[in-house]
C-alpha positions in Angstrom: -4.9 17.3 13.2 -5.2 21.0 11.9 -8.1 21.9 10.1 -7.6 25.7 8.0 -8.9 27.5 5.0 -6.2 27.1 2.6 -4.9 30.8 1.1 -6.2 31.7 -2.0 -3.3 30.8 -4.4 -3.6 27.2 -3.6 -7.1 26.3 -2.7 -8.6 25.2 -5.8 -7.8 22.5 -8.3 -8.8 22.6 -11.8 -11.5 20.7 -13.2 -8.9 18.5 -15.6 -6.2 18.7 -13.4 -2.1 17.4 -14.4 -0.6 15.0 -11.9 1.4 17.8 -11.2 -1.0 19.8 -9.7 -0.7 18.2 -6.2 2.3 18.4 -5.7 2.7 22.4 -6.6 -0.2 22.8 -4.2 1.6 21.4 -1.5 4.5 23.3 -2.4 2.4 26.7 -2.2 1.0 25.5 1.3 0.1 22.8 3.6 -0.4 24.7 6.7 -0.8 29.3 6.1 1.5 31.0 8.7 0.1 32.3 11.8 -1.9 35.3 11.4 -0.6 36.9 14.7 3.1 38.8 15.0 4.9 36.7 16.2 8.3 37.5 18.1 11.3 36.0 15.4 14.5 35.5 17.8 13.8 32.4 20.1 16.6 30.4 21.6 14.1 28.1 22.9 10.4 28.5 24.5 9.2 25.6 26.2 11.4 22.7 25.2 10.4 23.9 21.9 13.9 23.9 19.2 13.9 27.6 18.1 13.3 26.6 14.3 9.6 25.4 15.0 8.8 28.8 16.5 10.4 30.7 13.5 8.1 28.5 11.0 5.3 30.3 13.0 6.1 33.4 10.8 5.9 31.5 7.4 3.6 28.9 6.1 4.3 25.5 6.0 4.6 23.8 3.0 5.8 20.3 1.3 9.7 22.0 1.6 9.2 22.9 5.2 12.4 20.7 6.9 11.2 21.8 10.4 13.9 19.7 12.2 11.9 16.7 11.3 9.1 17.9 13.5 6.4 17.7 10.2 5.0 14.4 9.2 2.2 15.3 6.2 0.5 12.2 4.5 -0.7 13.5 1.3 -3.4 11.4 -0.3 -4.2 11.6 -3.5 -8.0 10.3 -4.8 -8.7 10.4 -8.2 -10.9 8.1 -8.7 -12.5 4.9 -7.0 -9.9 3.1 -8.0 -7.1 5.0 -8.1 -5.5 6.3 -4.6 -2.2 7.3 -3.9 -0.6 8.2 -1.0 2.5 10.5 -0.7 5.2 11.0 2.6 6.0 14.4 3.1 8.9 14.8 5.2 11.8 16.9 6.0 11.2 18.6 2.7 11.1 15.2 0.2 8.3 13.8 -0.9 8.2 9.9 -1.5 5.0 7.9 -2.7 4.2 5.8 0.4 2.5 1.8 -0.3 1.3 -0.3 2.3 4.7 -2.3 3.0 6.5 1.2 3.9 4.3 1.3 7.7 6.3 -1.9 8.3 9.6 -0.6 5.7 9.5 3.2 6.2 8.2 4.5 9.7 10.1 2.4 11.8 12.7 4.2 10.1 11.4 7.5 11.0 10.8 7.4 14.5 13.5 7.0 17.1 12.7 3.7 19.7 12.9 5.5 23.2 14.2 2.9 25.9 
């Protein structure tokens, strides 16, 4: 779990917001790029696939493909009764019901032997 303060272009939703909304916000930013220089040319650092330490220098967001190394569950509360839940993953977004835990994620996640 990361916890963050969102940057300022994409930490505020209006008081009557569109549908839309949500998903430009996640667009902008899920997770802000580290803060520290980072060095850009990695082969690989610690089993670690070059591309993840290269995202280090940009922020995250809903596009991010990240070699599949990104899972975001985007939940969406508008009121009591209405909830949804979006998959963010390898830059798509889907809206994720119940059924897709048994349908989807199975689907996602290579079985090791």
């Amino acid at each position: 779990i990361i916890f963050f303060n969102p940057p300022s272009d994409c930490n505020a939703i209006p008081s009557d917001p569109t549908p839309e909304i949500f998903s430009d916000l996640s667009r902008r930013c899920l997770i802000p790029r580290n803060s520290r220089k980072q060095i850009k040319e990695y082969k690989c650092k610690d089993g670690i696939p070059s591309g993840i330490w290269q995202l280090r220098e940009q922020s995250i967001n809903a596009r991010s493909v990240a070699q599949g190394q990104i899972l975001t569950f985007s939940f969406q509360i508008l009121a009591s009764g209405e909830i949804r839940c979006y998959l963010l993953w390898q830059g798509q977004r889907h809206r994720f019901y119940p059924q897709d835990l048994l349908n989807v994620l199975p689907e996602i996640f290579i079985k090791s032997n």
